[in-house]
C-alpha positions in Angstrom: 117.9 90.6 150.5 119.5 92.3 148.0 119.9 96.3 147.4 117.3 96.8 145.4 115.0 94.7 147.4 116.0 96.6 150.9 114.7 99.9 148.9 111.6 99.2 148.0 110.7 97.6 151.4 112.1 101.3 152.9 109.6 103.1 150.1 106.9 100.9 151.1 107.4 101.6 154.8 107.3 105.1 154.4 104.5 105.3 152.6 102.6 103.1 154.3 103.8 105.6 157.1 102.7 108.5 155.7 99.2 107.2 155.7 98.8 107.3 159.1 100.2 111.3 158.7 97.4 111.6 156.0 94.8 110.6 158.3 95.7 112.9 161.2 96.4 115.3 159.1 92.6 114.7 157.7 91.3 114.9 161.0 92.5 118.2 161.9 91.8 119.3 158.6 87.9 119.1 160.1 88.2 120.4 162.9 89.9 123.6 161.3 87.2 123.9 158.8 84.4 123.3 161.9 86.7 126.5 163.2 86.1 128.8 160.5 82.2 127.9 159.7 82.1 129.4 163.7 84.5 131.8 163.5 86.7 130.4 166.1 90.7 129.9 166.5 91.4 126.5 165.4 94.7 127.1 167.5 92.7 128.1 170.6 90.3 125.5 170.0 92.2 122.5 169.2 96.0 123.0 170.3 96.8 119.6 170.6 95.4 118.7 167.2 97.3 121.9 166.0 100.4 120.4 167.6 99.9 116.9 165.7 98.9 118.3 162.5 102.7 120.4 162.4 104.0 117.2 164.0 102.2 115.2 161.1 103.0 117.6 158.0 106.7 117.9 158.8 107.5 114.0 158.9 105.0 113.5 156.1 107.2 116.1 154.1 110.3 114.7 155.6 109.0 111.0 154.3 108.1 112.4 150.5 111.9 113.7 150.5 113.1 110.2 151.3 110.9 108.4 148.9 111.7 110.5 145.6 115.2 109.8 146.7 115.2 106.1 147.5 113.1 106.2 144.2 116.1 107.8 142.5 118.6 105.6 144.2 116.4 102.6 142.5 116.4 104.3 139.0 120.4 104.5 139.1 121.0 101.2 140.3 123.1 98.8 137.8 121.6 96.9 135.9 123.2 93.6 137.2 121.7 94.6 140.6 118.3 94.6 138.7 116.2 91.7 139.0 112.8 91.2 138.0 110.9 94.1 138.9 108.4 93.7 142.3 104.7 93.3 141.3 103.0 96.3 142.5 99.7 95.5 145.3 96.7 96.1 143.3 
């Protein structure tokens, strides 16, 4: 596997990561929202999904930072270390 290759397997790793973060994310999202319709604490209510949303946001962010600079690292590679370019998954 060749450089170019090993980075865009590591981009599509991390965003197939952040997915998952997405989606716990999501679901806390609810429950906050089901939290101020009844004028409750989410963080009284829900502490562990307060502790996984924080948990979730800060490697999703953490992930994002990685990509755009993976995706950087791809944009200055030479171009003799550029083969054809990967067919994105439709």
């Amino acid at each position: 596997m060749n450089k170019r290759e090993s980075i865009v397997r590591r981009i599509d790793e991390l965003e197939s990561e952040n997915l998952g973060h997405l989606a716990t994310m999501e679901k806390s999202d609810a429950h906050a929202n089901k939290c101020s319709k009844l004028g409750v604490s989410f963080a009284e209510t829900y502490p562990e999904d307060l502790a996984e949303y924080n948990a979730a946001n800060a490697k999703y962010n953490e992930n994002e930072v990685e990509i755009e600079n993976l995706k950087q690292e791809l944009a200055d590679l030479p171009e003799e270390e550029s083969p054809e370019p990967v067919p994105e998954e439709e």
